[in-house]
C-alpha positions as CSV (number, residue, x, y, z in Angstrom):
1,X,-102.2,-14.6,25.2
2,X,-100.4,-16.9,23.0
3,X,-102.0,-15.1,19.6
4,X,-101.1,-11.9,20.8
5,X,-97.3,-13.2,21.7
6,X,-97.7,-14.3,18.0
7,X,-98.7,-11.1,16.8
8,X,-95.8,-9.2,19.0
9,X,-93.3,-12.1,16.9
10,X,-94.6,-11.4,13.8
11,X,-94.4,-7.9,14.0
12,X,-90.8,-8.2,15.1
13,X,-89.6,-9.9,12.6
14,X,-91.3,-7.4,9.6
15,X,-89.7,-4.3,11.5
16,X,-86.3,-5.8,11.9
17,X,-86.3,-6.8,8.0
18,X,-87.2,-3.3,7.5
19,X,-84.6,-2.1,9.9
20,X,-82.1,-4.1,8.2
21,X,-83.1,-2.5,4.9
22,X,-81.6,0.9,6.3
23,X,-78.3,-0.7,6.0
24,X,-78.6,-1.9,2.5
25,X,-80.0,1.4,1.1
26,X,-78.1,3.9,2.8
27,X,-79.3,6.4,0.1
28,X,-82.3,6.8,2.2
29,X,-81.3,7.4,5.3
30,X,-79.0,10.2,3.9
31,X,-81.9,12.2,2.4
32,X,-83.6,11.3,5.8
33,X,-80.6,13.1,7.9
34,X,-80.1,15.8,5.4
35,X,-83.9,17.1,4.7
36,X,-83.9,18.2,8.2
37,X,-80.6,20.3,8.2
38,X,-81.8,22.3,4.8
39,X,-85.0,23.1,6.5
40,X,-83.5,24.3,9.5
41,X,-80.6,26.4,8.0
42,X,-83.0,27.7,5.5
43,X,-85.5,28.9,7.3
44,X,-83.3,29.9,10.0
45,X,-81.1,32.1,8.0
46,X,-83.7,33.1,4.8
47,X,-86.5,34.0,7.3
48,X,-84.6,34.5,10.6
49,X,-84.6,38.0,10.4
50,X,-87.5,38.7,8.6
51,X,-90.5,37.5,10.9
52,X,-91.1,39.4,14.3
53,X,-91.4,37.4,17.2
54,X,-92.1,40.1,20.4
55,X,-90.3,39.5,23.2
56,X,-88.9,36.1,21.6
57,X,-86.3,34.3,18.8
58,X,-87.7,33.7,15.6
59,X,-85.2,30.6,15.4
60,X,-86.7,29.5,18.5
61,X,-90.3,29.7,17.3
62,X,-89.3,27.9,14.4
63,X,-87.5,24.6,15.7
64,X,-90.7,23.2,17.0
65,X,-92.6,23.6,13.2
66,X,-89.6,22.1,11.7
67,X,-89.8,19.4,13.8
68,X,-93.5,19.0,13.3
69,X,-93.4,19.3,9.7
70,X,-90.2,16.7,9.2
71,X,-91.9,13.8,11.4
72,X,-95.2,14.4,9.4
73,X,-93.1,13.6,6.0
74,X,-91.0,10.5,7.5
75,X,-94.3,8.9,7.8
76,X,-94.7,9.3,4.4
77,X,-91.6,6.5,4.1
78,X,-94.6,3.8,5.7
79,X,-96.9,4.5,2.6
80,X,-94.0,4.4,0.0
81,X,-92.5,1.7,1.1
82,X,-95.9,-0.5,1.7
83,X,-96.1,0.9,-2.3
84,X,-92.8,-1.0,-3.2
85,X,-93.4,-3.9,-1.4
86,X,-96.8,-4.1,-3.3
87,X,-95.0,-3.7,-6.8
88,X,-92.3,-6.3,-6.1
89,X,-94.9,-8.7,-5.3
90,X,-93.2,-9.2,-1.1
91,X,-96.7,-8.3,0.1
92,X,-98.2,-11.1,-1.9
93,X,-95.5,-13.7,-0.4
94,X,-96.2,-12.1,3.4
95,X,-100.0,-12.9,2.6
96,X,-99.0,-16.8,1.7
97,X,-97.5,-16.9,5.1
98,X,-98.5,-17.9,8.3
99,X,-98.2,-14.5,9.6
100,X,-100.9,-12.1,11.6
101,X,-102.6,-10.1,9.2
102,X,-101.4,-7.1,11.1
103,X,-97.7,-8.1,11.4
104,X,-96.7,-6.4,8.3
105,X,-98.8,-3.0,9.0
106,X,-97.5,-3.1,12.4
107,X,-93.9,-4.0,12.7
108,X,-93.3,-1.0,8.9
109,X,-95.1,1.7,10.6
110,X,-92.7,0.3,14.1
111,X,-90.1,0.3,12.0
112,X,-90.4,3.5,10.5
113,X,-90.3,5.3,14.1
114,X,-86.5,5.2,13.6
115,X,-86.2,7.3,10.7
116,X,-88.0,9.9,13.3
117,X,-85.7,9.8,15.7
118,X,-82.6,10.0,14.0
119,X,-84.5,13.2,12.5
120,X,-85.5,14.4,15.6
121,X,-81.7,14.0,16.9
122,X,-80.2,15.6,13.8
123,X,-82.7,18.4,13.8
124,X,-82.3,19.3,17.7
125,X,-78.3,19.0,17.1
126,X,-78.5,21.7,13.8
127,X,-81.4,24.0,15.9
128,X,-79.1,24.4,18.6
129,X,-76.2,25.2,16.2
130,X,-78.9,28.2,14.9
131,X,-79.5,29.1,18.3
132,X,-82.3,27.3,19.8
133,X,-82.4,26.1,23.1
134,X,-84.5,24.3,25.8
135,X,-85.7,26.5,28.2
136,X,-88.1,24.1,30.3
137,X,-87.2,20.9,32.2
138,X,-86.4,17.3,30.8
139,X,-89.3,15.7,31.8
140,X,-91.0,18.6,29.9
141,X,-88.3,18.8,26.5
142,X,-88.8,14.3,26.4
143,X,-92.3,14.8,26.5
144,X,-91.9,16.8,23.7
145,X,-90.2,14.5,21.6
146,X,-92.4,11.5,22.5
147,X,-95.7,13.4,21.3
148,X,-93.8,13.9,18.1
149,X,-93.3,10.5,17.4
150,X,-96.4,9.5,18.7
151,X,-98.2,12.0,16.3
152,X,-95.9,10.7,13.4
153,X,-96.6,7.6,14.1
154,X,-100.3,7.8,13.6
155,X,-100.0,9.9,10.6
156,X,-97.7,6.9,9.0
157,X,-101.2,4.4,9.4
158,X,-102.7,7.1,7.3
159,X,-99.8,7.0,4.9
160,X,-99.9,3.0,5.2
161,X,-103.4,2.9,4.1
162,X,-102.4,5.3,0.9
163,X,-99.6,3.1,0.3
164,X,-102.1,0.4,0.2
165,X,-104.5,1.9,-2.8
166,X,-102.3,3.6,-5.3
167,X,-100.6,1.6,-8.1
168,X,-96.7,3.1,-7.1
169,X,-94.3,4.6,-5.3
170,X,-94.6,7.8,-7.5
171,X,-98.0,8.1,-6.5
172,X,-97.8,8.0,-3.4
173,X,-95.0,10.3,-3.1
174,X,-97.1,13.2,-5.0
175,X,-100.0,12.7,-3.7
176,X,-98.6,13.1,-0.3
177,X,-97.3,16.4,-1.0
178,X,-100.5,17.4,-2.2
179,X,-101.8,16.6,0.8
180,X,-99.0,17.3,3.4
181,X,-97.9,20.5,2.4
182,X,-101.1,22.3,2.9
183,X,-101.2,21.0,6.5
184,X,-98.0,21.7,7.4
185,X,-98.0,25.8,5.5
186,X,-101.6,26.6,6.2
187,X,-100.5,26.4,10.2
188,X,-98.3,28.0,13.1
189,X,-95.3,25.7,11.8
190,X,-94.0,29.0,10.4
191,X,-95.5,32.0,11.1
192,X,-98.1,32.3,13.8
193,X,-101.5,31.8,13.7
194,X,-102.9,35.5,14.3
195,X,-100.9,36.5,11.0
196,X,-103.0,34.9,8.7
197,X,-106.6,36.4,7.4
198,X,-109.9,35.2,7.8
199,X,-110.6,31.5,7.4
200,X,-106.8,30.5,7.2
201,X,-106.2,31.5,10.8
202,X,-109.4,29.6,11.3
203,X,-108.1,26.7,9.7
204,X,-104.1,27.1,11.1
205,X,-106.3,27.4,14.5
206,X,-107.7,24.2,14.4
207,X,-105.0,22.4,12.2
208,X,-103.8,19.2,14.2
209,X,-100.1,20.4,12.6
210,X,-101.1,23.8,15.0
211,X,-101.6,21.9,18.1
212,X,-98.8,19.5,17.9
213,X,-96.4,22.6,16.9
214,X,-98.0,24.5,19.9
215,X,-97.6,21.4,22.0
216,X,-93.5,21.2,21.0
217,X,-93.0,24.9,21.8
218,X,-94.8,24.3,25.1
219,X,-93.0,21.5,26.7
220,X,-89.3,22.7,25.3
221,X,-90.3,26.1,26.8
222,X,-90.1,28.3,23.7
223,X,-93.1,30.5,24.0
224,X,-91.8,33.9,25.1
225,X,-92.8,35.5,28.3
226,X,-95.6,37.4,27.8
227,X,-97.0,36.0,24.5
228,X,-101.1,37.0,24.7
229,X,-102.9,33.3,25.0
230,X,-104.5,31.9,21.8
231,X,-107.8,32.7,21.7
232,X,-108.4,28.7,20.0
233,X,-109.3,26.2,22.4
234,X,-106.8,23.7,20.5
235,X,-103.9,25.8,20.5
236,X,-104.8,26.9,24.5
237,X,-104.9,22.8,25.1
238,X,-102.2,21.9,22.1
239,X,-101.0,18.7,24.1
240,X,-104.7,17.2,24.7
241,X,-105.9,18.2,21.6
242,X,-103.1,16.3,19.7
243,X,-103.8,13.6,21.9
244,X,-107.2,13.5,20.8
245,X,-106.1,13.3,17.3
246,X,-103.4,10.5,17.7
247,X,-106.2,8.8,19.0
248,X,-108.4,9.4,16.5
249,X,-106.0,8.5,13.8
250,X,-105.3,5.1,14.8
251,X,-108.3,4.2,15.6
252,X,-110.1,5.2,11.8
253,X,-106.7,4.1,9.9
254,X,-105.4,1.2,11.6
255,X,-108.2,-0.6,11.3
256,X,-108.8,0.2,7.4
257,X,-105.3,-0.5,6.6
258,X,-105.6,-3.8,7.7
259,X,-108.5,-4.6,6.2
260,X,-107.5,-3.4,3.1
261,X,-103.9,-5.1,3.3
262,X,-106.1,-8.4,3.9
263,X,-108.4,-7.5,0.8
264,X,-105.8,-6.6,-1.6
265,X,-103.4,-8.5,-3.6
């Protein structure tokens, strides 16, 4: 009990410092807040009236991808920041401490929750602005939010562990766009599934980006009345399937990132 309360303390005190940093590099947190409006007025306006939803709102289809597709990139602050950290030498001073080897892994990717939410605020505030709306309850439109976070937060100990290997922050932030851009295109984020051919549908079908961005529309209630069923057993179970993923995640990444943070100096 008293290692774990140690761990809990530890971790604490590396998310508040990164917490804390928010204030002292407000440059950040602007590009944080702003991102999500330009993806939302873009789309909204650019494509609004050029994708056919039937019996349904394009703008409302679209919310939920853009909120899939922003938390996904937040987590990519946990790997660039774990990147700095590494350059400046802080990780090598948190690794003379007497510190849980997990603290620092723990309490960024914690930390890093927050730039999420205030997305997730600042996204739902511009959507409705565009015309989106919550059609279901709030036990339903929270839940909603929550699995977002929760799915962004695994994703950041995959970023963590990134952040980990490369030599910089430039690294890290092109090869996550190598990496995150497929995902978050080759999906229903923008367009639906059925509208790609051959193996891309089979791909966007089984895309954890899909089911979380399936999962969204779902619980905020923004699947049109009528809509056939996808014929994808992730898309018809989008909330268990990105369940199963977030599980998944964490379990494979968490456990490498630490031992690599304890391995590396």
């Amino acid at each position: 009990m008293k290692e774990l309360m140690w761990r809990v303390a530890d971790s604490h005190a590396i998310a508040k410092r990164n917490v804390i940093k928010i204030k002292r590099v407000p440059e950040v947190l602007m590009f944080v807040l702003i991102s999500p409006i330009m993806f939302v007025l873009l789309f909204a306006y650019v494509f609004g009236d050029s994708i056919d939803i039937p019996g349904g709102s394009y703008r409302e289809f679209l919310i939920g991808g853009i909120f899939a597709q922003t938390v996904i990139f937040g987590a990519t602050f946990t790997g660039a920041g774990l990147a700095d950290d590494m350059q400046k030498g802080i990780i090598d001073r948190f690794r003379a401490l007497p510190m849980s080897r997990s603290a620092v892994l723990v309490g960024r990717t914690s930390s890093d929750v927050i730039y999420n939410v205030l997305s997730l605020i600042i996204m739902a505030m511009t959507g409705l602005l565009v015309g989106w709306r919550i059609h279901s309850g709030v036990i339903d439109a929270f839940a909603g939010f929550v699995l977002l976070l929760a799915f962004a937060y695994a994703f950041s100990w995959i970023m963590a562990y990134v952040g980990l290997i490369v030599p910089s922050v430039e690294v890290i932030n092109n090869a996550s766009f190598v990496v995150i851009f497929p995902l978050t295109f080759v999906a229903n984020t923008f367009v639906p599934a059925e509208n790609l051919p051959g193996w891309l549908r089979t791909f966007a079908e089984w895309n954890p980006v899909s089911a979380v961005t399936q999962a969204a529309r779902e619980l905020f209630g923004n699947i049109p009345p009528g809509t056939p069923e996808p014929t994808a057993w992730p898309l018809q179970n989008g909330v268990v399937y990105t369940i199963i993923w977030i599980g998944i995640i964490i379990a494979i990444f968490a456990p490498l990132s630490v031992r690599k943070y304890s391995k590396r100096s």
